[in-house]
N, C-alpha and C positions, 0 to 999 in steps of 0.2 A: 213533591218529594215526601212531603208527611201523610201523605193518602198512601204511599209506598210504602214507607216504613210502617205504620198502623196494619196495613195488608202482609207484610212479613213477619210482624209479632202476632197476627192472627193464625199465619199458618203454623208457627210453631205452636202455640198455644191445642191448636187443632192435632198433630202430630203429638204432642203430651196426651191430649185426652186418648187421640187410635193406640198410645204405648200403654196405657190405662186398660185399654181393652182388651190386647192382647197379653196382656197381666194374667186379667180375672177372667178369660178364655182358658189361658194354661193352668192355673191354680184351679180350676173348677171342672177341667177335664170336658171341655164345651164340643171340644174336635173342630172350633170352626177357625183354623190357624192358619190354612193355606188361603182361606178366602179373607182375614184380616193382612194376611201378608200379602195379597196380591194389593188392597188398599192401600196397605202403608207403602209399600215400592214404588204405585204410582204416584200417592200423595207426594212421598219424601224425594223422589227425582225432579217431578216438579216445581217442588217449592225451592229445593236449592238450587236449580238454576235459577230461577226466579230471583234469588235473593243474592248469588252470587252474579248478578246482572244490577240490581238494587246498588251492591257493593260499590261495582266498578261506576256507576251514575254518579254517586255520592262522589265519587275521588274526580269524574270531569275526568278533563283530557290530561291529566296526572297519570289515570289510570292505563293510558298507554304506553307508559316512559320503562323503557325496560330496568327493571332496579335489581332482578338476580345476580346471583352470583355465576348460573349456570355448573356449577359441580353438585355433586351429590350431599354435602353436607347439610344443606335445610332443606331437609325432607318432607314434606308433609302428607301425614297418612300415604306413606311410601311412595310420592309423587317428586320425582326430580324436578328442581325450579329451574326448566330448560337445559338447553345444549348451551356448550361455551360460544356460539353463535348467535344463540337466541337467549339470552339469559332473564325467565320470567321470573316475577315474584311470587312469594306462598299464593298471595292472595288472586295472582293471575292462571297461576298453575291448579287452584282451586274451581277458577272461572271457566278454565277448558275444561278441566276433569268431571265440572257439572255439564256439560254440553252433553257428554258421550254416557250419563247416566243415566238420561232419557230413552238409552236406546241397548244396554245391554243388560242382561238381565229379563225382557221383555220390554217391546215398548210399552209405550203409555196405552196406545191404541190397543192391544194384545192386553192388559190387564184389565181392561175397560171391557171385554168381549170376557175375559174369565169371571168377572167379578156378574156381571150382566147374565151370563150362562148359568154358571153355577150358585150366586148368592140368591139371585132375584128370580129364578127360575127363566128367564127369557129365553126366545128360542133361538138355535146355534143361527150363526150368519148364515146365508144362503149361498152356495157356492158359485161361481161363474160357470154357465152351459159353455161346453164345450164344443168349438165348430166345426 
């Protein structure tokens, strides 16, 4: 568990420094903001699932107990804490809502191919022959 949490204060840490960059990218007129933003969206999807997995480890099998309310009033970052059926907490409804940020927006895989293409010069994937 403390190799876990050391690995999640590291990826934040690492996330400060990519916000750093795309600082002194924009203040400096660098242009290179779509290829820091493809970084940051794969880093930052990743690592909050990551840590919002961390999260639910640390609470053990607490962390399945449904403690929402299930109505709209605790919102978090505009996320319903479930149906009156399912009533999740903040911190559950954060844990799914990091699941699906792996994969909207681009996935991980797709900004790994942009960053690869465009930053590093590498050559495009190779298409599948058609039969």
């Amino acid at each position: 568990m403390r190799n876990d949490l050391v690995k999640a204060w590291e990826k934040v840490k690492i996330m400060e420094i990519n916000g750093y960059r795309s600082l002194t990218d924009s203040l400096n007129n660098t242009h290179n903001t779509a290829l820091l933003g493809a970084c940051n969206k794969m880093f930052w999807s990743e690592a909050h699932r990551a840590s919002m997995e961390l999260a639910l480890d640390v609470l053990g099998m607490e962390a399945q107990i449904l403690t929402g309310t299930g109505d709209s009033e605790g919102m978090l970052q505009g996320l319903t804490r479930g149906r009156a059926d399912y009533p999740v907490s903040e911190l559950q409804a954060s844990f799914f809502f990091s699941r699906s940020e792996t994969i909207w927006g681009g996935t991980a895989e797709i900004q790994r191919n942009i960053i690869g293409e465009r930053a590093l010069g590498l050559p495009k994937e190779p298409k599948p022959l058609k039969a």
